[in-house]
TORPA-4810 file (N, C-alpha, C, O; in nm, 3 decimals):
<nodes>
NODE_1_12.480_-13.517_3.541_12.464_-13.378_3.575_12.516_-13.294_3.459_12.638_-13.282_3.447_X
NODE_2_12.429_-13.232_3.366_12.472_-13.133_3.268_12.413_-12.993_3.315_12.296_-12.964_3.337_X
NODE_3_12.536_-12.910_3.325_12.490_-12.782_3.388_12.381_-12.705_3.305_12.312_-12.796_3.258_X
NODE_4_12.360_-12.657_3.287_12.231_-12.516_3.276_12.266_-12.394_3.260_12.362_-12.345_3.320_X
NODE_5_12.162_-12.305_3.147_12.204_-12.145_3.216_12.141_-12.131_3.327_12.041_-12.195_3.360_X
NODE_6_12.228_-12.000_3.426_12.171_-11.981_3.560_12.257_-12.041_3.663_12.301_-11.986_3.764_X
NODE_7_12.285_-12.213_3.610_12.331_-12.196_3.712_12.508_-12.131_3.807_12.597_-12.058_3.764_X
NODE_8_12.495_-12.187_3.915_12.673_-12.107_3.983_12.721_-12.189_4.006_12.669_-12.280_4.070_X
NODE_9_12.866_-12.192_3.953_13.000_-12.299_3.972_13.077_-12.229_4.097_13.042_-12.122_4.144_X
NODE_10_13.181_-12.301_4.141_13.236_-12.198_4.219_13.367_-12.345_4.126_13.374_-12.468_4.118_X
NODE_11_13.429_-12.243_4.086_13.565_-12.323_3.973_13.693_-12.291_4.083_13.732_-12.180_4.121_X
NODE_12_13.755_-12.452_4.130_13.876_-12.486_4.142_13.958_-12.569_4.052_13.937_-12.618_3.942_X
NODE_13_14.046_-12.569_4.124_14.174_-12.671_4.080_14.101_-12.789_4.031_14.146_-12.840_3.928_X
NODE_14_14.002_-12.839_4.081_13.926_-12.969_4.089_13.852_-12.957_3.959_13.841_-13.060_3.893_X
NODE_15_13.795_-12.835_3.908_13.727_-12.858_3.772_13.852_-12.880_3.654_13.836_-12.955_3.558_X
NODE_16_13.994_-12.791_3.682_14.068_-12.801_3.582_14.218_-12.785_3.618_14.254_-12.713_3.711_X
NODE_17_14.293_-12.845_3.551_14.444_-12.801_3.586_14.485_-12.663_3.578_14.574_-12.612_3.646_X
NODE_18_14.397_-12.594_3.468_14.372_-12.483_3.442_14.410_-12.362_3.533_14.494_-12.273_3.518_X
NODE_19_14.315_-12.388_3.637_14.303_-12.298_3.730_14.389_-12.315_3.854_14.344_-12.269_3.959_X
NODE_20_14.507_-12.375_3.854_14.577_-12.386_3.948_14.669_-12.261_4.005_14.739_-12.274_4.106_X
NODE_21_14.658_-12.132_3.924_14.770_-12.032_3.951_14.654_-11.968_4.000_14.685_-11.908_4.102_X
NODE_22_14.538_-11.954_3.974_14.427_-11.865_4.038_14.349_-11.865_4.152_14.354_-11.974_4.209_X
NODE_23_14.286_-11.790_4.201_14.180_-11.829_4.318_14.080_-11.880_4.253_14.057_-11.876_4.132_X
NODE_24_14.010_-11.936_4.353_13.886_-12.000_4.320_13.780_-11.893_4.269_13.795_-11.787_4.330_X
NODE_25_13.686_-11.890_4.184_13.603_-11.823_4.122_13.465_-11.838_4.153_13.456_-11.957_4.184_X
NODE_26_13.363_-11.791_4.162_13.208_-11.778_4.112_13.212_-11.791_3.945_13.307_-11.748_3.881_X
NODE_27_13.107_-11.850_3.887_13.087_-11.861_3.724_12.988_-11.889_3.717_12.957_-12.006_3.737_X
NODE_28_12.866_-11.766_3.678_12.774_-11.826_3.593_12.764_-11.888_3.475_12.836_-11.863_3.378_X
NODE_29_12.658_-11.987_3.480_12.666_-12.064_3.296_12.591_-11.978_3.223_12.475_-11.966_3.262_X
NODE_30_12.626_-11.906_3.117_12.501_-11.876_3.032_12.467_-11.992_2.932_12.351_-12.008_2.894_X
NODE_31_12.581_-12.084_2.884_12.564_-12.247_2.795_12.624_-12.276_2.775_12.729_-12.230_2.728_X
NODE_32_12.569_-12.428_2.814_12.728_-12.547_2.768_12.770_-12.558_2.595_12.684_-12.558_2.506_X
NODE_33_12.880_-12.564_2.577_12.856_-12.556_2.466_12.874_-12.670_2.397_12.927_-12.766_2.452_X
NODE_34_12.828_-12.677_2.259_12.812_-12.813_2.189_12.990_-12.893_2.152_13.035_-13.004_2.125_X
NODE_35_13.013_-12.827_2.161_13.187_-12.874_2.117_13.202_-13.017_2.165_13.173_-13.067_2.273_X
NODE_36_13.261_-13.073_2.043_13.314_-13.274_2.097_13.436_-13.197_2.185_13.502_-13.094_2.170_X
NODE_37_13.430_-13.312_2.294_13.537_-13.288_2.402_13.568_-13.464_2.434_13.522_-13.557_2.367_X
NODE_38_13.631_-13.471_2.520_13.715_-13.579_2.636_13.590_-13.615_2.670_13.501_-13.530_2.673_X
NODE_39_13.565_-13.751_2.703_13.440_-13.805_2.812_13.422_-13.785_2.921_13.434_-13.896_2.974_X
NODE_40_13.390_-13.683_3.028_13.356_-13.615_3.138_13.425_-13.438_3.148_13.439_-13.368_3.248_X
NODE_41_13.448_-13.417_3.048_13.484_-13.276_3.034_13.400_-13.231_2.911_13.372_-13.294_2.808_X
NODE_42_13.362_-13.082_2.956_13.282_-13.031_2.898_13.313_-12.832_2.909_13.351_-12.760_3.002_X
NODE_43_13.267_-12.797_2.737_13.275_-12.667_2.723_13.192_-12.571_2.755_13.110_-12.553_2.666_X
NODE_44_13.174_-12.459_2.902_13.133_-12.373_2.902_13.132_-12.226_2.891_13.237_-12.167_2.914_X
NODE_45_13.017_-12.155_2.856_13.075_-12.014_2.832_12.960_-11.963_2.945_12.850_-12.008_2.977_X
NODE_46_13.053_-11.831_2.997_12.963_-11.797_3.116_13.017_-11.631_3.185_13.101_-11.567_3.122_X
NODE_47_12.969_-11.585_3.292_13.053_-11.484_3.316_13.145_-11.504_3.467_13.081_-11.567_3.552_X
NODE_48_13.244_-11.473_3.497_13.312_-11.472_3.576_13.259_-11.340_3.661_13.247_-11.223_3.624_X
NODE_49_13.223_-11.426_3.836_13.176_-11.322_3.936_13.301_-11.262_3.990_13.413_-11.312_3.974_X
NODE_50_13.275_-11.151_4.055_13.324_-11.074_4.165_13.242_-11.160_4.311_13.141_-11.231_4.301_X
NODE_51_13.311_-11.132_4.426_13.279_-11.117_4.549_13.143_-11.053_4.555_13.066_-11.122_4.622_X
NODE_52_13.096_-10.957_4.512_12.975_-10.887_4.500_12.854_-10.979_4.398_12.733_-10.956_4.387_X
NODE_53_12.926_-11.073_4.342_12.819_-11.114_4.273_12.811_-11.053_4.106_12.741_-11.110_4.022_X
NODE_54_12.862_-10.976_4.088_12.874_-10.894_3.969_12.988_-10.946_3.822_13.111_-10.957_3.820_X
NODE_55_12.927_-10.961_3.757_12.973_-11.009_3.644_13.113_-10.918_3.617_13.111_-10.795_3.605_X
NODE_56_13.213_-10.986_3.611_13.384_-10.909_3.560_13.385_-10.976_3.412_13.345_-10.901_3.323_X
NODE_57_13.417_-11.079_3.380_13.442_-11.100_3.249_13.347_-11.236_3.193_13.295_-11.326_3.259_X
NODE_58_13.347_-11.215_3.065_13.244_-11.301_3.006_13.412_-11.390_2.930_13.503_-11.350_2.857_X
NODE_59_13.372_-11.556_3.013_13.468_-11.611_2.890_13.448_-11.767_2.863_13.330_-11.801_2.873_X
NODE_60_13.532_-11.861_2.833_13.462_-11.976_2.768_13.556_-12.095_2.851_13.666_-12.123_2.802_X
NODE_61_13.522_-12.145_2.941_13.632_-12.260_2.997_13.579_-12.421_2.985_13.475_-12.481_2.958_X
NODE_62_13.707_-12.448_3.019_13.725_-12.625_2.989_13.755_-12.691_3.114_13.850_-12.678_3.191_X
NODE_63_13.639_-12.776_3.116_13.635_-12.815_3.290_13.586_-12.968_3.256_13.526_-13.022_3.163_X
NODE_64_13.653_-13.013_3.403_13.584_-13.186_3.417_13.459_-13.189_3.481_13.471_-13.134_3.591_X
NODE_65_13.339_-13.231_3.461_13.204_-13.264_3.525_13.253_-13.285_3.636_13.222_-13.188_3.705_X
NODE_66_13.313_-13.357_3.696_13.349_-13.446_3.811_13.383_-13.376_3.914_13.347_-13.420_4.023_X
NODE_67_13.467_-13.237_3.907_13.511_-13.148_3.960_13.447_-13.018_3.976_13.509_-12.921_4.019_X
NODE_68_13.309_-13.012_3.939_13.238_-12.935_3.941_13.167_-12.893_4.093_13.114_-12.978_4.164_X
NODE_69_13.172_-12.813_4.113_13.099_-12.758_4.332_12.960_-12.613_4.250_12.965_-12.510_4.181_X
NODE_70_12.876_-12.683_4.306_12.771_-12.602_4.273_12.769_-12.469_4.387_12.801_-12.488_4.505_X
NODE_71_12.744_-12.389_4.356_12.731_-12.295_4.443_12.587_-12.239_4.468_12.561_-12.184_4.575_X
NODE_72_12.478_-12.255_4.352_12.356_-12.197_4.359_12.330_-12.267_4.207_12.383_-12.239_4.099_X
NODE_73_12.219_-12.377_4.241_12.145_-12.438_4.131_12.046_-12.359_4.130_12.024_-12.324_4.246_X
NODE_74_11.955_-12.301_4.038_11.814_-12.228_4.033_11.701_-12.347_4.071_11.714_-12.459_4.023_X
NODE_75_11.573_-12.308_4.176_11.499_-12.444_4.164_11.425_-12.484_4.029_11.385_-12.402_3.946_X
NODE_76_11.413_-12.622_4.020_11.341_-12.610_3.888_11.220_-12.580_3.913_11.176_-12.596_4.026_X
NODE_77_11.120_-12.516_3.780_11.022_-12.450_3.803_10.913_-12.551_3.716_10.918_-12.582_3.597_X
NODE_78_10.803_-12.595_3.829_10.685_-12.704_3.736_10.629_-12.539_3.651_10.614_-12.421_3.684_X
NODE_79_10.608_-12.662_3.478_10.447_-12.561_3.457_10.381_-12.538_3.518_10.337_-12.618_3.601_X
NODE_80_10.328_-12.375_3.502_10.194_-12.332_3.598_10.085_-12.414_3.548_10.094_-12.460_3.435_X
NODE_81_9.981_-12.438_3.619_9.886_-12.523_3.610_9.776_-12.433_3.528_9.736_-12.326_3.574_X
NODE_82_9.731_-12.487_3.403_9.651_-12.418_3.352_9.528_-12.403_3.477_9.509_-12.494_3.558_X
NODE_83_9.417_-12.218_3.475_9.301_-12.238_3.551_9.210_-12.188_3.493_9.237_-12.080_3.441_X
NODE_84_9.105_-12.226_3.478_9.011_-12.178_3.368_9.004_-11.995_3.422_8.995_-11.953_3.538_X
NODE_85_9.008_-11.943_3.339_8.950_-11.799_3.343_8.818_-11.736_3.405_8.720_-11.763_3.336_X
NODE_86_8.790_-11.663_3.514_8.642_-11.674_3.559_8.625_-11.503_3.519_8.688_-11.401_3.546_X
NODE_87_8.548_-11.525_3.468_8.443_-11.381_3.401_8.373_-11.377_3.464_8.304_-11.474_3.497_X
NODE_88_8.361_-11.227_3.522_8.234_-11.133_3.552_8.173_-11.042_3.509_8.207_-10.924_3.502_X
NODE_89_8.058_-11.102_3.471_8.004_-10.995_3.400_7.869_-10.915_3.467_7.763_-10.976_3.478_X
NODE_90_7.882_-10.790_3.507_7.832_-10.716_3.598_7.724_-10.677_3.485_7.739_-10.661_3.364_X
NODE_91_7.575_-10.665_3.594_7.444_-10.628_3.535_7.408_-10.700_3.478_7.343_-10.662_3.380_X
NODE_92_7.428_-10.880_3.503_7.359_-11.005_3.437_7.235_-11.004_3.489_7.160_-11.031_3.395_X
NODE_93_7.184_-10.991_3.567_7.087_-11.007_3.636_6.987_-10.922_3.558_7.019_-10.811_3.515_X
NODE_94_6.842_-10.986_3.537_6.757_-10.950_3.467_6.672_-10.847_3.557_6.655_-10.845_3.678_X
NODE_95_6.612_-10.741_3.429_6.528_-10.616_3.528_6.430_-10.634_3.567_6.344_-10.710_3.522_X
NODE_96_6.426_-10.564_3.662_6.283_-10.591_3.758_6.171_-10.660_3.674_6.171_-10.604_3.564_X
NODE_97_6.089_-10.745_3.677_5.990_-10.763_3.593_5.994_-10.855_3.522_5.903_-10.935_3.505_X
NODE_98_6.152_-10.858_3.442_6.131_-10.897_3.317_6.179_-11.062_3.292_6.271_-11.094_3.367_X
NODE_99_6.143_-11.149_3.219_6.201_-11.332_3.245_6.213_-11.326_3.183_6.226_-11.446_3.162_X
NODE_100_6.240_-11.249_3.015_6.330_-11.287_2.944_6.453_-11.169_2.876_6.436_-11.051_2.907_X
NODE_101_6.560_-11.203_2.795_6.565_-11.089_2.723_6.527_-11.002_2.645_6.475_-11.048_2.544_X
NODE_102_6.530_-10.899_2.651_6.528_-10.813_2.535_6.543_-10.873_2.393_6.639_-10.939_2.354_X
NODE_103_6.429_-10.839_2.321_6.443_-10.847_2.183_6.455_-10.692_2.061_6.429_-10.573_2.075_X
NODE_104_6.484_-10.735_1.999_6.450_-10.592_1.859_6.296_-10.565_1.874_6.286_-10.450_1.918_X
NODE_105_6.160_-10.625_1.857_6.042_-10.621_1.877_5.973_-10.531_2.022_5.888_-10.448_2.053_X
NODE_106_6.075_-10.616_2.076_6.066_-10.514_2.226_6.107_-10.354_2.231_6.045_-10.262_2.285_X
NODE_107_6.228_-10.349_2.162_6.278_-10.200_2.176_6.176_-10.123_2.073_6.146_-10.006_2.101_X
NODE_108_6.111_-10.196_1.931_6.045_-10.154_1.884_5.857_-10.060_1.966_5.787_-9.964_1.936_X
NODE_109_5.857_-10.152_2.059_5.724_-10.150_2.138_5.738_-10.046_2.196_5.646_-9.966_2.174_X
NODE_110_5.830_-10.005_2.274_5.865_-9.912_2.380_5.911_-9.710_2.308_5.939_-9.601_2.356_X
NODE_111_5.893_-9.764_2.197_5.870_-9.632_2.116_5.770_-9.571_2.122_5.757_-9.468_2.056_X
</nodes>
């Protein structure tokens, strides 16, 4: 499981020792970051929610995978399926009379 931007942590004690003097948080990921770390801990930067959902501070924490509680994964989204394009083209239909197109010779005649 490597988190994503988008998605919502809800950060306890359980992601880090870190957070043991604090309440539990909302955190969006905006990205993990590349930094060598410990083998199941990993660097993210993201914004810290409010109750409302509303971004309070943008900052960078150090958490164990293991201890991670999803709160809201985004679904993943398939490619749209390519569909061919359908054109209409109005007044295809040939004029009264006529089985073929119009030529230059023709517009010439009708002078």
């Amino acid at each position: 499981m490597q988190p994503q931007a988008g998605d919502l942590f809800l950060i306890t004690v359980r992601a880090s020792i870190q957070f043991v003097a604090c309440e539990p948080f909302l955190f969006r990921v905006i990205r993990p970051l590349p930094w060598s770390t410990y083998q199941g801990w990993l660097w993210m930067e993201g914004y810290q929610l409010n109750a409302a959902g509303d971004a309070v501070m943008r900052r960078s924490i150090f958490v164990q995978l293991s201890g991670l509680t999803y709160a809201y994964r985004p679904a993943v989204r398939s490619r749209a399926r390519y569909h061919e394009p359908t054109t209409h083209y109005p007044n295809t239909r040939p004029a009264a009379g006529r089985t073929r197109p119009r030529t230059y010779s023709d517009v010439d005649a009708d002078r």
